[in-house]
LUMLUM-148340 format. One record per residue (C-alpha): residue in one letter; z negated, x negated, y negated. Coordinates in steps of 0.25 Angstrom, whole numbers, plus 5000, padded with zeros to 4 digits. Layout:
LUMLUM-148340
aZXY...
end
This chain:
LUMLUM-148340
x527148634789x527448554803x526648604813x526548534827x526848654837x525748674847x524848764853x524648864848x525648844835x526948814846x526248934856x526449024843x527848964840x528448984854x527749124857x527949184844x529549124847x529549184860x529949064865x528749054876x527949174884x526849094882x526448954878x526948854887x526048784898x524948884897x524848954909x524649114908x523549154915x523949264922x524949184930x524849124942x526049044942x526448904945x525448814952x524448924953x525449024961x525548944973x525048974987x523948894993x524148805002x523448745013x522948595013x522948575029x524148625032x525948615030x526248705018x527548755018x528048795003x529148895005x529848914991x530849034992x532049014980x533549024979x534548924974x535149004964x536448914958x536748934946x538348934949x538948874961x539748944969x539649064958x539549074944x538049094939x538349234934x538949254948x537849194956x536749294947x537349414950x537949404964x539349404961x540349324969x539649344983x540749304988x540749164984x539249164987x538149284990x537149234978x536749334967x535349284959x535049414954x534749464967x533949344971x532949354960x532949524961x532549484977x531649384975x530749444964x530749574972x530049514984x529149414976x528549524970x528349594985x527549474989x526449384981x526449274991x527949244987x528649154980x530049124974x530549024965x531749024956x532548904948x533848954940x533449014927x534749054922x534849154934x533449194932x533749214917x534849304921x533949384931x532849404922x533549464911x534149564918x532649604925x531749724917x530549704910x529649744922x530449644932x530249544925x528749564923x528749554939x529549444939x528449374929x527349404937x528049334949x528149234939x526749224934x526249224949x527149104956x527849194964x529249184957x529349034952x530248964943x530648824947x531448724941x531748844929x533248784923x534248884920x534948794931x534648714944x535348574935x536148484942x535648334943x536848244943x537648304932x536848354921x536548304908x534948304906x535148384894x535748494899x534748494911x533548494901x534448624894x534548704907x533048674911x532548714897x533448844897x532748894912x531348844908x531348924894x531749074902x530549034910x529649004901x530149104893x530049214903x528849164912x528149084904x527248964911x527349044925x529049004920x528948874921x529448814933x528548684938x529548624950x531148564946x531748624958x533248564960x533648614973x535048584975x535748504964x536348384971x535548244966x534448224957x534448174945x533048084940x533448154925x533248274931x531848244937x531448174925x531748304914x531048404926x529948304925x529848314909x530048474910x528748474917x529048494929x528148474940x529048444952x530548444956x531148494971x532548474974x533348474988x534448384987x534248234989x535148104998x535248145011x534647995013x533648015003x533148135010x532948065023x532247965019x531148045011x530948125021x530747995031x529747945021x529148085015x529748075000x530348204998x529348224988x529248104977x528848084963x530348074954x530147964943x531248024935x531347924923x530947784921x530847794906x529947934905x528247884907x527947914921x527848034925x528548094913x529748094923x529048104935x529448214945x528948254959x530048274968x530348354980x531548364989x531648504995x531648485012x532948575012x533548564999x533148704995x533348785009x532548835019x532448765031x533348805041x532948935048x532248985036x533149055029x533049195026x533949225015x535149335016x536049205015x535449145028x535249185041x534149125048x533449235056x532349315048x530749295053x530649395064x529349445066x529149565074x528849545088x529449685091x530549655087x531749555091x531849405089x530649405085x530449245077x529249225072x528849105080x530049045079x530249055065x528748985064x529048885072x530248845066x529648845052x528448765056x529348665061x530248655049x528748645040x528348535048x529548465049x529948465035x528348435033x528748285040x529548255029x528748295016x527448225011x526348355009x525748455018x526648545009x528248565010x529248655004x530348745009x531548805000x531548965005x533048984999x534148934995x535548974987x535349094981x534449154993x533349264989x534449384986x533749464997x532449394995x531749485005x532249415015x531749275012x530249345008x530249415021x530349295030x529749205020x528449305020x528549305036x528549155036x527549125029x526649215036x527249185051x526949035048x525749035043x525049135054x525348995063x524148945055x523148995063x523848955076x523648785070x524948775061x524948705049x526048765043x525548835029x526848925023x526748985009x527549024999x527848934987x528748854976x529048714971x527948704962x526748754971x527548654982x527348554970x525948584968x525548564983x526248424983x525448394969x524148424976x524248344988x524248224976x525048114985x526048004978x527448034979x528647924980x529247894968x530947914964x531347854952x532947864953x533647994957x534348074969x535648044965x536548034973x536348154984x537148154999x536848255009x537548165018x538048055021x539448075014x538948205006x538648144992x538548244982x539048154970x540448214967x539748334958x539448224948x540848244944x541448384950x542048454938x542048364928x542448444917x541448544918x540348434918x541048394906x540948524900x539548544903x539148424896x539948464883x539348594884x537848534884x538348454871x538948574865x537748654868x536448544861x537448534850x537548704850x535848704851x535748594841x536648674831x535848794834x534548734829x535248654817x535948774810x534848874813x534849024817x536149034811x536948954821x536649064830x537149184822x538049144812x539249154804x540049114818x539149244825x538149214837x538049084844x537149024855x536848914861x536048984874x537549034880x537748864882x536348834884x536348934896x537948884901x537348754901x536248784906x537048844920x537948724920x536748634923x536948694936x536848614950x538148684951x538748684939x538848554931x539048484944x540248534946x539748604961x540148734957x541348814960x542548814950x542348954944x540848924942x541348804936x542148884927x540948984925x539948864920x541248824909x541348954904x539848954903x539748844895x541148884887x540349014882x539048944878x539848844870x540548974865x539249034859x538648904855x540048874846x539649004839x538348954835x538748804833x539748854821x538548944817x537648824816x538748734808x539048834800x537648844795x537748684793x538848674787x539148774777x540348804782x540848924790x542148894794x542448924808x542248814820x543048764831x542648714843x543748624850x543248604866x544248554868x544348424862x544448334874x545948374878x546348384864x546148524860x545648594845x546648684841x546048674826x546148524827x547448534833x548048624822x547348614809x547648534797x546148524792x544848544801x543548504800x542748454812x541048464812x540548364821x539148404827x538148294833x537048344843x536548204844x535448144836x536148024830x537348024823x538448004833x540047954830x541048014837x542548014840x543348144839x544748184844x545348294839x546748354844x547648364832x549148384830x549148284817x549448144816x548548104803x546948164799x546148144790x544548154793x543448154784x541948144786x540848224781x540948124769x542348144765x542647994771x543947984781x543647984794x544647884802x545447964812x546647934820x547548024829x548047994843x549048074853x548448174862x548548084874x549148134886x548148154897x547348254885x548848324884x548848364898x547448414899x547848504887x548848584895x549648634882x548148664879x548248604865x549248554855x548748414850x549448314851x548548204844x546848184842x546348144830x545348054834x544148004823x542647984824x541648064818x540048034815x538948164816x537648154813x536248184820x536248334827x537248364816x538748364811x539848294802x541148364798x542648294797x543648364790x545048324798x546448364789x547848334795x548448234787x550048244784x550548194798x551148044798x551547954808x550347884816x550347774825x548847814832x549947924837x550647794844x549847744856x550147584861x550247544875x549147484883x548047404875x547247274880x545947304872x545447424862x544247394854x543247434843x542147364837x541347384848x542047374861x543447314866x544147384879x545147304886x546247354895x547547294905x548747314897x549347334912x548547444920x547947494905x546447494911x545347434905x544847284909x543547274898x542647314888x541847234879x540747274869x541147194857x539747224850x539047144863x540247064866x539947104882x541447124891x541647184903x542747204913x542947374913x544147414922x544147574921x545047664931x545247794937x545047824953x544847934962x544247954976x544948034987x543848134989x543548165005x544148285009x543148275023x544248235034x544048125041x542748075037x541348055044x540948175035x541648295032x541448295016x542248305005x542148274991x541948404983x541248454973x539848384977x540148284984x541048174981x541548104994x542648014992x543547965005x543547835000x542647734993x543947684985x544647754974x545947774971x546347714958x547147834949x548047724944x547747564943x548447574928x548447674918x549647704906x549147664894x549347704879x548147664869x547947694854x547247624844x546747664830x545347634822x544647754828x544947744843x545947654853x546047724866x546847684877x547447794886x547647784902x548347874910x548247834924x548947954932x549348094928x547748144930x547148044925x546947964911x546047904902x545947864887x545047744885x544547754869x543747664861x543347734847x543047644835x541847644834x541347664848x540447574857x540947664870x542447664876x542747804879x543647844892x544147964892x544748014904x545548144910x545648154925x546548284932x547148344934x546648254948x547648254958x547648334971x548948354978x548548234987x547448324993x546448234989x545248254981x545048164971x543748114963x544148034951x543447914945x543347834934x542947684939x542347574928x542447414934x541547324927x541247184927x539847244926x538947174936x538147294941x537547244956x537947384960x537147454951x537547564938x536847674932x536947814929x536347914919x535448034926x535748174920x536348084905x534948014905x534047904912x534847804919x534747764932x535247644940x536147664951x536647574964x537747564972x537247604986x535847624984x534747724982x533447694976x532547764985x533247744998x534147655008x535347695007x536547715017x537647745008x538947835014x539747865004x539947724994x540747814984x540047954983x538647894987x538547794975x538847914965x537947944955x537948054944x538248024930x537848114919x538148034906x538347894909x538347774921x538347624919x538547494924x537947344920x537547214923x536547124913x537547114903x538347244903x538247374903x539647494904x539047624903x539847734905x539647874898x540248004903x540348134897x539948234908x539148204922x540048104934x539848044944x539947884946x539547764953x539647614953x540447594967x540747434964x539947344954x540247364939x540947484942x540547624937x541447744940x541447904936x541948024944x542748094934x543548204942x543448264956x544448354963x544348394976x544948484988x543648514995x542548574995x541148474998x540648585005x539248584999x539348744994x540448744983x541548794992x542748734981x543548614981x543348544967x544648564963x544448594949x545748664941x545848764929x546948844923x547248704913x547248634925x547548714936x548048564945x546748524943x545548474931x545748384923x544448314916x544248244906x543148144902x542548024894x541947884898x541147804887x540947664891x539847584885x539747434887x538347384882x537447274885x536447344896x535147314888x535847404877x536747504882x535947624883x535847604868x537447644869x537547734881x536447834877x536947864864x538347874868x537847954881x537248054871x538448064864x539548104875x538448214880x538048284865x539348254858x539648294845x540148444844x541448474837x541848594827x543048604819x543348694806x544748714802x544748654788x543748604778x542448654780x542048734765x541648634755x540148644755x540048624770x539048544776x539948434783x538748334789x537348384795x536248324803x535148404810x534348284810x533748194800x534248074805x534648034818x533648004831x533447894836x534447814845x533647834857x533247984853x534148104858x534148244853x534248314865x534048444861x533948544849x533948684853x533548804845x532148864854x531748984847x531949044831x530748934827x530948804837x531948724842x531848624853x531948484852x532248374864x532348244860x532548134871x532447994872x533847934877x533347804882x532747754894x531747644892x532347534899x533847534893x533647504878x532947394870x533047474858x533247634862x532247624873x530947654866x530147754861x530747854848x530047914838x530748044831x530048144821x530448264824x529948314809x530948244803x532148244815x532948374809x533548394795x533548534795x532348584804x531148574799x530148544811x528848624812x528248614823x528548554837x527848564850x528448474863x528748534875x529248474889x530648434893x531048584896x530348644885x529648724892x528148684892x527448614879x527548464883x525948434881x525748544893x526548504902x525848464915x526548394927x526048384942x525648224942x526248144954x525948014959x527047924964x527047814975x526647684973x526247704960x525147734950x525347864946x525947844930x524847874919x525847964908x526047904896x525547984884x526347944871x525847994857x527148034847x526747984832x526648124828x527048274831x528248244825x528648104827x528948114844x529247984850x530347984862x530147864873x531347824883x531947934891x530948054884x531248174881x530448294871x530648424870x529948474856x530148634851x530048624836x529848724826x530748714817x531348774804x532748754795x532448664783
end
């Protein structure tokens, strides 16, 4: 019988499962955590909240397992375990003490190492306020390059150890990202669904900062959609007064060395009243810039607290030094606190608050200081991270579709935790940015290699269960130069292709092959057209005697709904080919849906046309690359490094004004290959049947022997009238528009015409007029701006020869034993041109597709005779406008279930409305009985969460919206929404 799973019946599930201490949202009413720990304050007077905490990266300058330990002092004296050992041990000598902690995969590896009576200490610091989590990730994420999936993974990760360990007293109440460098509204907008009450950060414009200060708006309300009902995305904001130090003078860590507090008289340089003073003036002058009788100061900063005695000694003298002066008429009020009782004190005093409704994208701390090159520094680990998150929902989906077995199975043991965690890490401020040093680099790769390791166990595991079949699996990585030693030597393979999305998605494969003629059939038996093309040259280069193809069988294949289809591939006698012969420089290719045009004398494109909407434009496409500053002889010392992008001129150098040219032309693709200097090339492909060109490009090894740095560019010229203005993606969701020159919240004095008009792009950028609309979507996180009208470009590569100076200490100069003269990356472009009224309806689904793409497996021979060649874990597909964003096994009994509305309620007359999906009848081999709804992060039951309510400017405060689904099952999803269900489930 189906059961709607509430209190109590989804208390008993989740206890009895051991999935949480104790029902979520009900406090335990022996703790005095949260809200009810703080200090009072005093209503007359200036409170000084003084949060101690350490910024604890989770890699940087130092692996994460180096960082934990100690290890590596040499690079940088920073050892977590010591910090948490410190800082326990004097909260526990002092009530009145407070600390707060934010990086869940280090506490996760602290924790388990402690005794059973520690950690009962530890929760009773908990369950009294005086140890308290904030933000609660497994990470600190970045903003400008992350996907918002993976973002909503890490987040879910951390919160889950919390609640799991702490319960209620777990669950942090602030967002706290104190150093990642730009925020991103997608960001604000999931914390704001997670529940959270507030959000700090320290990083913001350098001109941005000055102006809110002047006017007294370092604290705001963050409208963070404009789909989501106000205040589903709403988010108090506060900006931090010192990023996350202390103010200067006040810093009492082992790594600083500002004079202790002094305090016997009897003794020598005694400093008492000078360390009052000082303080009492840095309080009231920090108080002239904020909007309350109650401000906030960082007490730490990276990894600080390893002696933690040091900090609590002064802190404690502080505290108590500054506070006797109240009897002599000052107003000064210290106490210790946190974010969230900082945050409850700036709730009470019940003002309104300016509104923001773009993002803080992007960030200077100077005039020539833009931090806007990490939104392309090491491409090919951002690329790698983004496989790695489609590897892993397809690894998590399999996990739940083949049932216990997948994780112990014929293959042995296999688990989807190892990625989950590696993924979770690379979230990092310092990881998928690119920030890091080069064997950190290495270290988050190797992760992520590992996890995909464990989880290939348990996805043969899984398809074996499906399938029937138990014939070994390969799984080729490297497919993208060309390489699959069973394809490459095998007479007769079969090839599984699996689909994590939910809607049956049409897909081209390349397969490296030594043949000349295949045959393919389907799941059916029917031949499946395939055609084989030369290995081209650039792809032999990158192989490095890596791999002995010398051809790609190229053909296109069809998977359904969360599920697979199987080809079986058999060499054919070999026989002379003419796809094998390539043709000189063509004047058009085509398909039934789009027509590409090109000069026959420099090989460039010159048009595109949508011969569907009969709508041409004029699309000129070339490679460029900006001399990177090396800081000689500028008004500012910087240089372009890993950070910062700062070019020495606004104009780029064009690679070549023509490229060499050979095309080839058959009835499933016609690509045209350029090759515009030794390091870089392209291949421009057109597939039969699809509605988006592809450019596929391969940049490196980048030329340095000139002793110039070099940040390379794609640039795309339209006849596209634009008025200055495109768009980008934030964190591969909501769109935002974008201006040449401009900010939306201030007047501003632009320095730097290149770098300054940078923005991130995470999964796709745009450019139209009231007739056309050339989206572009890419398949890892760049950077990329609109510097003339019509014109979109992407940063595709960096390499530079020095160092930024902004902590990394390393040139980005990216080399490996393959490539030991430098990187070379490769990458795809997918061009879309729609009219704008519609082209969402394109560039969503085609989004989703580059980031969960179908996951390849190949079996040498047949697969045996009774195998199962076609599945679907769904009974038929979502909605167009409905996304699967996650399926993930939760415990023995429950899985969880995210499903997301992929449309913004302004850019789609069809797509752009409200959905309704029954989850009763969504799987075809899970019977559903029972399910409950939770928030974003899965962490509190979604009917219990409660939200500070804030009041913006100039503005009636927004009456939420209540919205009544048809039934327990039957859910319905409205523009831009997400929800998070745990089911109960069983195997039909």
């Amino acid at each position: 019988m189906a059961v709607h799973l509430r209190l109590p019946t989804a208390v008993l599930l989740l206890v009895c499962s051991g999935v949480l201490s104790f029902p979520v949202g009900q406090e335990k009413r022996d703790t005095t955590c949260g809200y009810q720990s703080c200090h009072a304050t005093k209503s007359t007077m200036l409170n000084v909240h003084l949060v101690p905490h350490t910024h604890d990266d989770v890699g940087w300058l130092k692996t994460v397992d180096q960082y934990f330990y100690g290890d590596r002092n040499d690079i940088q004296h920073a050892g977590v375990q010591y910090i948490l050992d410190s800082v326990v041990d004097q909260l526990l000598k002092n009530p009145d003490r407070r600390f707060i902690y934010v990086e869940t995969g280090f506490f996760y590896r602290w924790w388990k190492q402690q005794s059973s009576s520690m950690q009962q200490m530890v929760k009773q610091l908990v369950n009294e306020g005086r140890l308290e989590f904030v933000n609660g990730g497994w990470c600190m994420s970045d903003e400008a390059t992350t996907h918002y999936s993976a973002v909503i993974d890490q987040m879910t990760i951390g919160l889950r150890f919390l609640n799991e360990t702490f319960g209620i007293c777990g669950r942090p109440r602030v967002a706290w990202h104190i150093d990642p460098f730009g925020h991103a509204r997608e960001h604000a907008s999931i914390f704001a669904q997670m529940g959270y009450d507030g959000f700090f950060f320290g990083r913001l414009d350098y001109q941005d900062r000055n102006r809110r200060m002047k006017v007294k708006e370092q604290e705001l309300l963050w409208r963070a959609s404009d789909s989501l009902t106000p205040p589903m995305a709403d988010l108090f904001t506060g900006i931090l007064p010192n990023g996350y130090n202390p103010p200067e003078g006040f810093c009492w860590d082992q790594l600083c060395s500002d004079a202790p507090i002094r305090d016997d008289p009897d003794l020598e340089d005694y400093n008492v009243d000078d360390v009052v003073w000082r303080f009492l003036h840095a309080a009231k002058s920090q108080a002239l810039v904020y909007k309350t009788n109650h401000i906030i100061m960082t007490m730490g900063s990276d990894f600080q607290y390893e002696n933690a005695n040091l900090w609590y000694k002064n802190l404690d003298k502080l505290i108590r030094y500054v506070n006797a002066q109240q009897t002599n008429g000052s107003n000064v009020n210290v106490l210790y606190s946190t974010p969230s009782c900082y945050l409850q004190e700036l709730h009470r005093v019940n003002l309104t608050w300016s509104l923001k409704t773009d993002d803080f994208f992007p960030y200077a701390d100077n005039a020539h200081n833009f931090w806007t090159g990490y939104f392309t520094s090491r491409p090919a680990l951002k690329r790698y991270e983004r496989i790695s998150n489609s590897n892993l929902q397809s690894c998590n989906q399999l996990e739940v579709l083949g049932g216990p077995v997948s994780r112990k199975g014929i293959f042995g043991l296999g688990d989807s935790e190892t990625l989950r965690k590696a993924m979770a890490v690379a979230q990092h401020h310092d990881a998928v940015s690119g920030t890091e040093k080069q064997h950190v680099a290495n270290d988050y790769a190797k992760r992520l290699a590992k996890g995909w390791q464990h989880c290939q166990v348990l996805v043969s595991n899984s398809l074996a269960s499906l399938t029937g079949s138990s014939a070994e699996r390969i799984y080729c990585d490297n497919l993208n130069v060309s390489m699959c030693p069973l394809t490459e030597s095998s007479k007769k393979f079969s090839v599984s292709v699996y689909n994590p999305l939910g809607r049956t998605v049409t897909w081209p494969v390349r397969l490296p092959v030594n043949g000349t003629a295949y045959s393919i059939t389907d799941t059916q038996g029917k031949y499946v057209d395939c055609q084989v093309l030369p290995v081209s040259r650039a792809t032999q280069e990158v192989r490095r005697n890596r791999g002995f193809a010398s051809n790609e069988l190229v053909f296109q294949v069809q998977a359904p709904p969360l599920g697979y289809s199987t080809y079986s591939v058999s060499l054919l006698k070999d026989q002379p080919s003419s796809s094998l012969l390539p043709h000189g420089a063509p004047t058009v290719i085509q398909n039934k849906f789009l027509q590409v045009t090109f000069d026959p004398d420099t090989g460039l494109m010159t048009g595109l046309t949508n011969l569907e909407t009969k709508q041409t434009i004029k699309l000129t496409q070339n490679f460029y690359w900006y001399n990177a500053s090396d800081g000689n002889n500028y008004e500012s010392q910087q240089t372009s490094g890993a950070y910062i992008f700062r070019p020495n001129s606004s104009t780029p150098l064009m690679v070549n004004s023509k490229a060499k040219v050979e095309s080839f032309q058959n009835s499933v693709v016609q690509e045209v290959r350029q090759w515009f200097a030794p390091w870089v090339s392209q291949v421009v492909r057109l597939y039969s049947d699809s509605k988006a060109v592809e450019l596929e490009w391969t940049v490196g090894p980048v030329p340095v022997n000139d002793k110039q740095g070099k940040e390379v560019i794609t640039r795309l010229d339209t006849s596209i009238k634009t008025s200055e203005f495109f768009y980008t993606d934030s964190n591969g969701r909501e769109v935002l528009q974008r201006k040449k020159d401009f900010r939306p919240t201030w007047q501003l004095k632009q320095t730097e015409p290149i770098a300054g008009n940078y923005y991130p792009i995470n999964s796709r950028a745009f450019v139209k007029d009231d007739m056309d609309q050339l989206t572009v979507v890419t398949d890892r996180s760049q950077g990329g701006g609109s510097i003339y009208n019509g014109s979109l470009e992407i940063m595709l590569h960096r390499r530079l020869l020095y160092d930024d100076y902004r902590g990394v200490g390393e040139a980005l100069d990216e080399k490996s034993e393959i490539f030991p003269h430098g990187l070379v990356v490769r990458g795809r472009l997918l061009l879309s041109l729609e009219r704008p009224a519609s082209a969402a309806d394109a560039h969503r689904p085609l989004a989703q597709e580059v980031v969960s793409q179908p996951l390849l497996s190949f079996t040498d021979g047949d697969l045996n005779q009774n195998a199962r060649l076609e599945f679907s874990g769904l009974q038929a597909s979502l909605p167009p406008a409905v996304h699967l964003l996650t399926l993930s096994q939760w415990d023995k009994e429950s899985v969880l279930l995210r499903l997301e509305h992929q449309f913004q309620s302004w850019e789609s007359k069809v797509n752009s409305q409200p959905v309704t999906v029954n989850l009763q009848k969504m799987f075809s081999t899970l019977d559903v009985l029972g399910v409950s709804e939770l928030n974003l992060s899965a962490n509190q039951w979604k009917d219990e969460m409660r939200r500070f309510d804030w009041t913006p400017e100039k503005e009636e405060k927004p009456l939420p919206k209540t919205f009544e689904d048809l039934s327990v099952w039957e859910i319905t999803l409205r523009p831009m929404e997400i929800r998070t269900f745990l089911l109960r489930v069983t195997f039909k």
